[in-house]
Structures are given as structure tokens and as C-alpha cells.
PAKOLTOR-958491 format. One record per residue (C-alpha): x, y, z; residue in three letters. Coordinates in steps of 0.5 Angstrom, whole numbers. Example, Ala and Ser with C-alpha at 12.3 -4.5 7.8 and 13.67 -1.06 7.14 Angstrom:
<u->25; v->-9; w->16; r->ALA>
<u->27; v->-2; w->14; r->SER>
***
This chain:
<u->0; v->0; w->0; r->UNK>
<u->5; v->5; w->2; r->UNK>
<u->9; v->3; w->-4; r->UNK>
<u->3; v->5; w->-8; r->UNK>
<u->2; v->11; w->-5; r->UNK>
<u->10; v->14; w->-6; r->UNK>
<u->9; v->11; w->-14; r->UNK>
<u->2; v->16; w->-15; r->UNK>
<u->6; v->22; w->-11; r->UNK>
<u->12; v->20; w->-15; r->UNK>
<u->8; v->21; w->-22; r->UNK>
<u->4; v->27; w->-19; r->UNK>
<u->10; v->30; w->-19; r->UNK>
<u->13; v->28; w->-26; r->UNK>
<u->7; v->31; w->-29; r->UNK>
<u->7; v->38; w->-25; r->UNK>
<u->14; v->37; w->-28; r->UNK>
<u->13; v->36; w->-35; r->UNK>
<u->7; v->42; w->-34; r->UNK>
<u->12; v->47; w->-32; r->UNK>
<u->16; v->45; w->-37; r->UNK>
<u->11; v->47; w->-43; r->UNK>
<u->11; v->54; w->-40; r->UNK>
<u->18; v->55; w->-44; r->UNK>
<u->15; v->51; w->-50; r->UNK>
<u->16; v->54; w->-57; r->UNK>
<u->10; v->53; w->-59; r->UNK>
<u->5; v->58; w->-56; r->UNK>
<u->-1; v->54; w->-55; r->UNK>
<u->2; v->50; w->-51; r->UNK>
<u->5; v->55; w->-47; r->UNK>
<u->-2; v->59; w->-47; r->UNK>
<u->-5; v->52; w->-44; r->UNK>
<u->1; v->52; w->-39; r->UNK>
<u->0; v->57; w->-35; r->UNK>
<u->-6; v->58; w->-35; r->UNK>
<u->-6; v->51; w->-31; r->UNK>
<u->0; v->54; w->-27; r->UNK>
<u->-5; v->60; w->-25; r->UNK>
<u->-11; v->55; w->-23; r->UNK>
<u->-7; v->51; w->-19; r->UNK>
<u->-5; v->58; w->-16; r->UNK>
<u->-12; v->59; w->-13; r->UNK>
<u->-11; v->53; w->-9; r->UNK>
<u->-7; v->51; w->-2; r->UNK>
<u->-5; v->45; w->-5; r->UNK>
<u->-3; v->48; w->-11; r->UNK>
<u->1; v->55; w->-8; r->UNK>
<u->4; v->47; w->-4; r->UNK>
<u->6; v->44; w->-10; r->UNK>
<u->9; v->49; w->-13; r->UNK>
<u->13; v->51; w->-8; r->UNK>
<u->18; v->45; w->-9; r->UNK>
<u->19; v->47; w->-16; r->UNK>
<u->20; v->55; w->-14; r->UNK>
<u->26; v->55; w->-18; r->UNK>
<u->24; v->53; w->-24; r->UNK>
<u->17; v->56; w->-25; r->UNK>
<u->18; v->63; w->-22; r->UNK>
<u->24; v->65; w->-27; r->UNK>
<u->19; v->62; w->-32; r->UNK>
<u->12; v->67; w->-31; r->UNK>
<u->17; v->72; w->-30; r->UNK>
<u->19; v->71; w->-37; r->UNK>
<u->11; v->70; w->-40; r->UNK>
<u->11; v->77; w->-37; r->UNK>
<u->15; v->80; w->-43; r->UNK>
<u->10; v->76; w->-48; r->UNK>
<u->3; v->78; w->-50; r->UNK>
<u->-3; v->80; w->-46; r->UNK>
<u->-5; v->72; w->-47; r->UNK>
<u->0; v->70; w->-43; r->UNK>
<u->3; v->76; w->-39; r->UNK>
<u->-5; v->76; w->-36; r->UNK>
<u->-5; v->68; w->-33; r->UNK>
<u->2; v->68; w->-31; r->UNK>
<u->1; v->77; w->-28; r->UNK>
<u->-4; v->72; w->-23; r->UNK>
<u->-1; v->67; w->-21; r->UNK>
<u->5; v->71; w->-19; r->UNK>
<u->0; v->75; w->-15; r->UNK>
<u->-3; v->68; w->-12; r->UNK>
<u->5; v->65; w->-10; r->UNK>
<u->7; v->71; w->-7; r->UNK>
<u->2; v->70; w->-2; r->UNK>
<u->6; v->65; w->1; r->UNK>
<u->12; v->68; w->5; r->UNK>
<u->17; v->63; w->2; r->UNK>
<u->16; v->64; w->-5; r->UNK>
<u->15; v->71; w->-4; r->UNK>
<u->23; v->71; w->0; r->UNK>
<u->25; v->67; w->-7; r->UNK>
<u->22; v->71; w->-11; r->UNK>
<u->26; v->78; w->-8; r->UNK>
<u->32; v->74; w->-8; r->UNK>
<u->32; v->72; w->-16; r->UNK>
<u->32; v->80; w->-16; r->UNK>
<u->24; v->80; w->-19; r->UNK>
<u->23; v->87; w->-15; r->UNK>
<u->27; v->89; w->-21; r->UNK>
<u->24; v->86; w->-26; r->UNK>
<u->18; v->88; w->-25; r->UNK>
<u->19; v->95; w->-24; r->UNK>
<u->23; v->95; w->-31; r->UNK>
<u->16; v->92; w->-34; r->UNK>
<u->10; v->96; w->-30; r->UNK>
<u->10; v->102; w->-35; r->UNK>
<u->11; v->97; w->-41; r->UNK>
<u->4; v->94; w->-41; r->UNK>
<u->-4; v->93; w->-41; r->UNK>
<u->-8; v->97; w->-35; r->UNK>
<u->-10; v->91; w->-33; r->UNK>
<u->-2; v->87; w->-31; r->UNK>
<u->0; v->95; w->-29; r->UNK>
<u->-6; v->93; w->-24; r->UNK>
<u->-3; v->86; w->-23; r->UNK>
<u->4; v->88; w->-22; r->UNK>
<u->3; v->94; w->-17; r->UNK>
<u->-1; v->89; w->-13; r->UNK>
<u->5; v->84; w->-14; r->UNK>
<u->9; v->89; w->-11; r->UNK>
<u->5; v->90; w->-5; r->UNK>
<u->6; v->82; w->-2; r->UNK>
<u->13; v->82; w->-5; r->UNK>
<u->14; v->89; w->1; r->UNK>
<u->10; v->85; w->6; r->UNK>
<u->18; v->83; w->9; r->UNK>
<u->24; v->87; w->10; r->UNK>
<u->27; v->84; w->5; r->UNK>
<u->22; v->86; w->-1; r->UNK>
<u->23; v->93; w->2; r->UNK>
<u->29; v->94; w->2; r->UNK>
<u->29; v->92; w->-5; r->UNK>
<u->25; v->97; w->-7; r->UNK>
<u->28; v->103; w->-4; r->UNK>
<u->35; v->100; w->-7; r->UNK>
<u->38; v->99; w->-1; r->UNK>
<u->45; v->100; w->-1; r->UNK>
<u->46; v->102; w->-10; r->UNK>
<u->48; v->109; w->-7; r->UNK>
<u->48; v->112; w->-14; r->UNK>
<u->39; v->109; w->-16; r->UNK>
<u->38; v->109; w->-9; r->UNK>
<u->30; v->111; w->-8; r->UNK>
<u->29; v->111; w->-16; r->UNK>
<u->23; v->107; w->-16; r->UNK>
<u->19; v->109; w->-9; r->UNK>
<u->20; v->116; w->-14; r->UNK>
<u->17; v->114; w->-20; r->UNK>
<u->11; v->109; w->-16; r->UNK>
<u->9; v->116; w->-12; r->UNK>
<u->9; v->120; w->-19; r->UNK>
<u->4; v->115; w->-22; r->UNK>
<u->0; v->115; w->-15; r->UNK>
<u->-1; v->123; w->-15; r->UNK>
<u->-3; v->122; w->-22; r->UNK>
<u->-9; v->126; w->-23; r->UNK>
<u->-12; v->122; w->-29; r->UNK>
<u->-18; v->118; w->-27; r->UNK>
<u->-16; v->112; w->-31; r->UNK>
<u->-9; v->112; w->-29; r->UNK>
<u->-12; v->114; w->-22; r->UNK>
<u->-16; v->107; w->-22; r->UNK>
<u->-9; v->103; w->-24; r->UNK>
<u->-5; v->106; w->-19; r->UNK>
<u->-9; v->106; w->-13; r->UNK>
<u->-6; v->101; w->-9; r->UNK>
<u->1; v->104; w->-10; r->UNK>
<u->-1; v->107; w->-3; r->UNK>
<u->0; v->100; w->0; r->UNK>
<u->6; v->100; w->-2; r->UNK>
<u->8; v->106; w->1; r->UNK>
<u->4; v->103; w->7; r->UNK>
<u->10; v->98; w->7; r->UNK>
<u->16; v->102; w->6; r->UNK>
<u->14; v->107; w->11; r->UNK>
<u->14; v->101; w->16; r->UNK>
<u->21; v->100; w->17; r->UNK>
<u->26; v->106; w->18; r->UNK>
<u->29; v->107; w->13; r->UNK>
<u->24; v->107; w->9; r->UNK>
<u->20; v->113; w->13; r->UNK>
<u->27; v->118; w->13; r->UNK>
<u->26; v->117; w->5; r->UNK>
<u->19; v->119; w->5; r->UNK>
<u->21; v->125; w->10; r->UNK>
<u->27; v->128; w->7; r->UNK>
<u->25; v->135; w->5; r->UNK>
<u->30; v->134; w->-1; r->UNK>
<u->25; v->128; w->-4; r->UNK>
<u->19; v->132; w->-3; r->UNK>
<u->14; v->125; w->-3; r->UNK>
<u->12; v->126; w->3; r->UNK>
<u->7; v->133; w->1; r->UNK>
<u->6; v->129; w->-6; r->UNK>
<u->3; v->123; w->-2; r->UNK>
<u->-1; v->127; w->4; r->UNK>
<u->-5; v->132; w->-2; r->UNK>
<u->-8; v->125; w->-5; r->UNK>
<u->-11; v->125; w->2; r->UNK>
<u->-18; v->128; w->-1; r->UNK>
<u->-19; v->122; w->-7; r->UNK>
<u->-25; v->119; w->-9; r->UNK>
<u->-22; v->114; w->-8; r->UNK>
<u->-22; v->110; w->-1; r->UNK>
<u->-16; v->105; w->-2; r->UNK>
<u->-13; v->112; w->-4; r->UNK>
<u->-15; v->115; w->2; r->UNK>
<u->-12; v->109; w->7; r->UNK>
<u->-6; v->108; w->4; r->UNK>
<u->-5; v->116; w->5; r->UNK>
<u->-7; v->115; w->12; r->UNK>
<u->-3; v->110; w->13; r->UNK>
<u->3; v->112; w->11; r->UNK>
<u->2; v->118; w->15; r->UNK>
<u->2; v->115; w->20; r->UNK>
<u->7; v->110; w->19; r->UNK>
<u->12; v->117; w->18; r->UNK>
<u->10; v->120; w->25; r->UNK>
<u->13; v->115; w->29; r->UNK>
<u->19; v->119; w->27; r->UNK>
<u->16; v->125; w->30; r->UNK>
<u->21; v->126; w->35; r->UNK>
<u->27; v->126; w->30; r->UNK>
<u->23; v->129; w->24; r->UNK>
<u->18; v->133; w->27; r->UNK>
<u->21; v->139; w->22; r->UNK>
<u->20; v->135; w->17; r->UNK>
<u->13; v->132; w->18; r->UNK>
<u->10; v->141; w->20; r->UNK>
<u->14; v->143; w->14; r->UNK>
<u->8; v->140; w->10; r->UNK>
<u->3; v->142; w->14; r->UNK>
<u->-2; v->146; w->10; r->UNK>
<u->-4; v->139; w->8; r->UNK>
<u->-2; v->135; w->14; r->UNK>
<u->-7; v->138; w->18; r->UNK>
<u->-13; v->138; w->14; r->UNK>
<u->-11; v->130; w->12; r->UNK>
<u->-11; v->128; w->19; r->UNK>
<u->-16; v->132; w->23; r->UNK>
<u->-23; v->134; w->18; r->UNK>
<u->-23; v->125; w->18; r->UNK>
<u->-23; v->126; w->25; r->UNK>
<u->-27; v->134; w->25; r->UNK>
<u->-35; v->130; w->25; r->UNK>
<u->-41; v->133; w->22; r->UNK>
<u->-42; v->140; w->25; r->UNK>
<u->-42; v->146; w->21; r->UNK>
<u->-37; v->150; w->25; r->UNK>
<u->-38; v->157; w->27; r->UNK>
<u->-34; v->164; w->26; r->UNK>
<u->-31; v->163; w->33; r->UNK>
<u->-28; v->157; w->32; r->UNK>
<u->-25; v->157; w->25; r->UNK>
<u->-23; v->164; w->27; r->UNK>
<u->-17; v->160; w->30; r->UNK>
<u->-16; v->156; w->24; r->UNK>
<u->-11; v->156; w->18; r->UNK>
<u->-16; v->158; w->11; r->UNK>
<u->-15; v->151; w->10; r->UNK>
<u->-19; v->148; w->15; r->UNK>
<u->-23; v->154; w->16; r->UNK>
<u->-27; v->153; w->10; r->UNK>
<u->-27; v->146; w->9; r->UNK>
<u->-31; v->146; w->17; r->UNK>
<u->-35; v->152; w->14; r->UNK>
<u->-39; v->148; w->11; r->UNK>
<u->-43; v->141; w->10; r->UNK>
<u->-39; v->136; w->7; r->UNK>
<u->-38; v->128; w->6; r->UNK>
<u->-36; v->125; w->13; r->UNK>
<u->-30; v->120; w->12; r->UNK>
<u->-34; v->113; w->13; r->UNK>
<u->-28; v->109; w->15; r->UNK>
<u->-27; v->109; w->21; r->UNK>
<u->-20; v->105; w->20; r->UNK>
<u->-18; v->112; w->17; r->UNK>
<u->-21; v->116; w->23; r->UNK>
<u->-16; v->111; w->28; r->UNK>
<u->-11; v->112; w->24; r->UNK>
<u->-11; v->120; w->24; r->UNK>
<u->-12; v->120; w->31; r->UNK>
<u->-6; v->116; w->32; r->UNK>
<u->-2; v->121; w->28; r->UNK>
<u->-5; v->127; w->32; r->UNK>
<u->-2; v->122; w->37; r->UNK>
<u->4; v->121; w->36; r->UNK>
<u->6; v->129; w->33; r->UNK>
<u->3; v->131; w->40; r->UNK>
<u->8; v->127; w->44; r->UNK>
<u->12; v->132; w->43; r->UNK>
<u->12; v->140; w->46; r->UNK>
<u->12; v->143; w->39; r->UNK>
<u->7; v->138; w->36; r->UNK>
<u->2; v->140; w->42; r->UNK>
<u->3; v->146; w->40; r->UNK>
<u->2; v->146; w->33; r->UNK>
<u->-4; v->142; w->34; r->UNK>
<u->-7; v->148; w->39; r->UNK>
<u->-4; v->153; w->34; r->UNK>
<u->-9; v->151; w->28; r->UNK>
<u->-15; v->149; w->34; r->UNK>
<u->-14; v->141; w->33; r->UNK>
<u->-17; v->140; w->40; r->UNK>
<u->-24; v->144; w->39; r->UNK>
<u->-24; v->140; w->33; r->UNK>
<u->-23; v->133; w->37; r->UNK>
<u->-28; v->135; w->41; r->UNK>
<u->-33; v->136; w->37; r->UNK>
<u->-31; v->130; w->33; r->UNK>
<u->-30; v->126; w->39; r->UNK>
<u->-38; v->128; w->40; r->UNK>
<u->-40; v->125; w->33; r->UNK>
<u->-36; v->119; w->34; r->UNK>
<u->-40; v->112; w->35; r->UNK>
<u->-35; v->107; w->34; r->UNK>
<u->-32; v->104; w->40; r->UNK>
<u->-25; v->103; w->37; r->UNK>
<u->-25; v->110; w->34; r->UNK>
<u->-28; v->113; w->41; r->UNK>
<u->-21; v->110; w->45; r->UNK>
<u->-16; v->113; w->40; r->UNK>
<u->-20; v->119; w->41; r->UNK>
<u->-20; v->118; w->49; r->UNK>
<u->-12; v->116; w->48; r->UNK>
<u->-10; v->124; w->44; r->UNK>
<u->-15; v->127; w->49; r->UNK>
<u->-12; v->125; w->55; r->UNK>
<u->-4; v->127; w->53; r->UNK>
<u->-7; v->134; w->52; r->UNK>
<u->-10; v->134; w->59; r->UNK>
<u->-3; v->133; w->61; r->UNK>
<u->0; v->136; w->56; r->UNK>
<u->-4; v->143; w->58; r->UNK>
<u->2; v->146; w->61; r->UNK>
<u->3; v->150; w->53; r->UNK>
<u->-2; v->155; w->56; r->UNK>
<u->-8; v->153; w->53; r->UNK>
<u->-15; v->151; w->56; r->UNK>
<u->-15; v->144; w->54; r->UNK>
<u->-20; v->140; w->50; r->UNK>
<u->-24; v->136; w->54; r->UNK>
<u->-26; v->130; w->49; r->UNK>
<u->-26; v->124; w->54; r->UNK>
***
């Protein structure tokens, strides 16, 4: 029995084998035929399972299917986008230097495998590896080339490339986890960080959470690059605080106290900002910039904490409410700056 069993694996894994063989076929029926098989065992655990034993073999192959016709690129774009969910081929793929390989080929194609590979490029920088990868880490004279060219497509105001280029915002959600990654957003030189932080009023909501995010991942250098986050804030304090500023239409004598930009945004009626992931996380960047004196101050100076407290008093979700709470108790603490505090907890 156990001989049996061993010999139908054995044969198993000769016929996936000879799949993956046709993947290099020159006849193009049979290369249409096989990745489109590959891509289908791509949907399943145990097909992402085993591929993985062949990751030398069929991940340089799509790689290379990328650069032919939308036919075989499309099916072969997916699968890649399928394995890379799993950690061990997304660690393979980076070292076999895909990262770029797949930036070279992003301006080159169809829409719809721009879409796939940007969104190839969002599992691939799930890791450290993949991040420094794409910033170049260590290729002094290139470093932070691509993170340029991808924040130039994410800022493009054309509504179709917008559709395209949305999920760019994940990717720079990624990079920003690490250090190095958010030095290079907040390096003034670069200017990403301004350019990033005025897609925050998109129609799009996967726009609106990768800016959010990537916001709140730079913050967490605020002791260091306090600076460099206020030198971006006329759009740093309507990005962060209209999520978080409720549905009331303020009055005169509080958007007295406040910069034209939010004053007139609060003036009105408006969309409110429906996810509350967006509101948490603009919250926690208010919390993090007002841990420090300057940033409390700076927070007072364009009236932050009325804001606060008359979103806090909007607010239902109970997450959203604690990260409210959380900001509202620092300020208390922190009412030594010679202002009367927000009392929004």
C-alpha cells in the first residue's frame, strides 16, 4: 500500500514536471495551455504547495511569460500575485531579484497587468527583504528611483491611471514600516511626503487608506522628524483632522482659530470620512506628532483640540472612540502650553 502511494506522488510530481516544462514551449498553444493550468493551481493550498518544491523552475518561467503577449502575461501576472502570498515564495522571488523585474516591466503593459504587478509588488514588500529591495537599498547612486516613479503614478490625476495606480498606496504603506523607508518619504530634498499627503481628499477609498497609513507609519518618526512632517502642513492638518472633525458645520468663532484650509473645509456641509480605519489612524498620527511639545503646540495653533472635541462627540464606533479618548488624555496632560484643554474623554 505504502509502495502504491509513494509511486502515484512519484507520478504526481512527474506530470506537474512536464507542466511546467511547457511553460518554456515554443509552440504558443502550449505555452497558452500551461499557464493557464499553473494560474489555476495557484488559486488552491495545495497547488501554491506544490509549486513551491519547483520555485526555481516556475517562477523565473512566468517571470519571463510576463514579457510576451497580454494572452500569456495576464495568466502568468496572476499566478505570480497568487504565490506571493505564500511567505517562502515571496522570499524566493526577491532574492531571484524580481522586484526589478517587475518595476522594469510596470510602465510597459496592458492596464489590467500594471494592476496585477502593482498589486505583485504589495506582497513582495510585505517583508523586510522586498522593502529594501525596492527602495535600493545599498545602490547608492539609484537608491529610491522606483519609490519616486511609483509615488508619481500614485499622484496622477488622470481618473483612469487613478484606477490603475490606487494600490500604490499599500506599497507605500509597507515601506514606511520600516525606518529607512520613512526617512526617505520625509526627506524634504524628495518632497514624497507632500505629494503623497495631497491624495488624501481622492474619491478613492483605497487611495484615502494608503495615504492614512503611510501618514501614520512617518509619524513614528516624530521625535526626530518633527520638522520635516510640519513642513507639510497645510495638507498635513486637513489630512489628519477633517477624517476625525464630525458632521457639524462649525461657527465663526472656531474657524476663526484656524488656518483658510480647514476653516473653510468646516464652514460647510460635507462627506463625512466612513471608515473608521481611516479615522483610527488619523488619530494616531495626531497622537504620535502631539507626544511631542512642538507638536502639541502645533496641534493648538490651527485649533486641533475644538476639532477633536466636537468629532469625538460624533463619533459611535468604540474603536475609533479610544483612539479619541487616547489623544484627548495626552492633551490634558500636556496643558502646560498655556491653552485651555479639549475636554473630549
Amino acid at each position: 500500500m505504502v509502495k502504491r502511494l509513494a509511486a502515484a506522488a512519484a507520478a504526481a510530481m512527474t506530470e506537474l514536471e512536464e507542466l511546467l516544462a511547457f511553460l518554456s514551449s515554443p509552440l504558443p498553444q502550449v505555452r497558452k495551455a500551461a499557464v493557464d493550468i499553473v494560474r489555476d493551481l495557484t488559486g488552491s493550498a495545495d497547488g501554491l504547495l506544490s509549486l513551491a518544491h519547483y520555485a526555481d523552475i516556475v517562477l523565473p518561467a512566468l517571470f519571463r511569460l510576463l514579457g510576451e503577449k497580454k494572452e500569456f502575461s495576464e495568466s502568468a501576472a496572476e499566478a505570480l500575485v497568487n504565490l506571493s502570498q505564500n511567505l517562502e515564495l515571496s522570499t524566493k522571488m526577491v532574492s531571484l531579484d524580481m522586484i526589478t523585474t517587475t518595476m522594469d516591466m510596470l510602465y510597459k503593459r496592458e492596464p489590467g497587468i500594471t494592476r496585477l504587478l502593482i498589486m505583485l509588488l504589495v506582497n513582495l514588500t510585505q517583508f523586510d527583504a522586498g522593502i529594501a529591495s525596492l527602495l535600493q537599498i545599498g545602490e547608492e547612486k539609484i537608491q529610491g528611483l522606483y519609490i519616486k516613479k511609483l509615488v508619481r503614478s500614485f499622484c496622477t490625476s488622470s481618473s483612469e491611471k487613478e484606477e490603475v495606480f490606487e494600490h500604490i498606496g499599500s506599497i507605500l504603506v509597507n515601506i514606511s514600516k520600516i525606518e529607512a523607508g520613512r526617512k526617505f518619504l520625509l526627506d524634504p530634498k524628495n518632497g514624497l511626503l507632500k505629494q503623497i499627503i495631497r491624495q488624501s481628499d481622492s474619491a478613492s477609498q483605497v487611495r484615502k487608506k494608503g495615504v492614512s497609513g503611510t501618514i501614520r507609519n512617518c509619524c513614528f518618526e516624530a521625535e526626530n522628524q518633527l520638522h520635516n512632517l510640519l513642513l507639510t502642513s497645510e495638507f498635513l492638518w486637513p489630512a489628519l483632522l477633517l477624517p476625525v472633525a464630525g458632521k457639524k458645520v462649525y461657527n465663526e468663532e472656531d474657524t476663526s482659530k484656524m488656518p483658510l484650509e480647514l476653516a473653510s473645509a468646516l464652514s460647510i456641509e460635507r462627506e463625512l470620512v466612513d471608515d473608521p480605519e481611516i479615522r483610527t489612524q488619523s488619530l494616531e498620527s495626531l497622537y504620535l506628532i502631539s507626544l511631542q511639545d512642538a507638536g502639541r503646540r502645533a496641534l493648538w495653533s490651527v485649533n486641533g483640540p475644538r476639532i477633536l472635541q466636537v468629532g469625538y462627540e460624533d463619533e459611535e464606533d468604540p474603536k475609533v472612540m479610544e483612539a479619541y479618548e487616547q489623544i484627548g488624555s495626552l492633551l490634558v496632560q500636556g496643558s502646560d502650553i498655556g491653552k485651555t484643554s479639549a475636554q473630549i474623554s
